[in-house]
C-alpha positions in Angstrom: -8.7 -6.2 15.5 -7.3 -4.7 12.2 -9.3 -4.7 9.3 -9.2 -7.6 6.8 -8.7 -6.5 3.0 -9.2 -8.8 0.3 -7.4 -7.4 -3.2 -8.0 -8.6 -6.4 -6.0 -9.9 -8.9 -6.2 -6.4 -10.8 -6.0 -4.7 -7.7 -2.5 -6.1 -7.3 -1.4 -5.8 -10.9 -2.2 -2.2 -10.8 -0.1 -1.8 -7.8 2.7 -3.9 -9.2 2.6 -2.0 -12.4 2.4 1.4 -10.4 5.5 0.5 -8.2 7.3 0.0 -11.1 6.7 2.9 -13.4 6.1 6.1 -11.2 8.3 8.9 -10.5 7.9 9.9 -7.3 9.5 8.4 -4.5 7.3 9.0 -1.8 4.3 7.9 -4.2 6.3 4.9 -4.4 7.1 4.2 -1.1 3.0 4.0 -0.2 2.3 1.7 -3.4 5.1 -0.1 -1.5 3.2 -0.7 1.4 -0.3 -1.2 0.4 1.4 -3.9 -2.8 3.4 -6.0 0.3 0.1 -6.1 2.2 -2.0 -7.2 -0.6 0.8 -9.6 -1.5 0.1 -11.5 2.3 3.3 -9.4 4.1 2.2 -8.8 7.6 2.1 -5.6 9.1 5.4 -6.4 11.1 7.1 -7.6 7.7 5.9 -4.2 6.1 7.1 -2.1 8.9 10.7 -4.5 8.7 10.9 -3.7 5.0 9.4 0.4 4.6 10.0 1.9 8.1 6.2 2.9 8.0 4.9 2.5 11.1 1.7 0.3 11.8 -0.9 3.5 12.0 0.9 4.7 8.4 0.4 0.8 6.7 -3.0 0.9 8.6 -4.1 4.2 6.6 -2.3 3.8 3.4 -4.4 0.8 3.1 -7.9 2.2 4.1 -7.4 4.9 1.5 -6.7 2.2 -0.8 -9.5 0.6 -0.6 -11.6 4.4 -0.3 -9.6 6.2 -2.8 -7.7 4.1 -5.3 -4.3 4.8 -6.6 -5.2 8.5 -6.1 -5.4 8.2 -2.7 -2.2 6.7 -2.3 -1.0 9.8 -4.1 -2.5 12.2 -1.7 -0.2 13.4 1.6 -1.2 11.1 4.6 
């Protein structure tokens, strides 16, 4: 059963804001994935929109919630 993460208002604001300001694609693409998920997308809907496979969405998330922003920055 996957995990069940609950984001907070800034949580998702700072992921909004970070979607829409950084540079780096790739860094981009993983705020992509954690923001639909904290935005209620399912995994399936992430997967239909990103290409990132469930185990990618599945990390990205848990170092999310472990690392912050930073972590999203970091190579998975």
């Amino acid at each position: 059963m996957p995990k069940i993460f609950k984001y907070t208002e800034n949580q998702i604001n700072e992921l909004k804001t970070t979607f829409e300001h950084h540079e780096n694609a790739r860094a981009i693409r993983r705020v992509q994935v954690v923001l639909l998920r904290a935005q209620g997308h399912s995994i399936k809907q992430v997967t239909a929109v990103t290409g990132a496979s469930k185990a990618k969405i599945s990390r990205l998330t848990c170092k999310y919630f472990a690392e912050g922003l930073e972590g999203l920055s970091k190579t998975c």
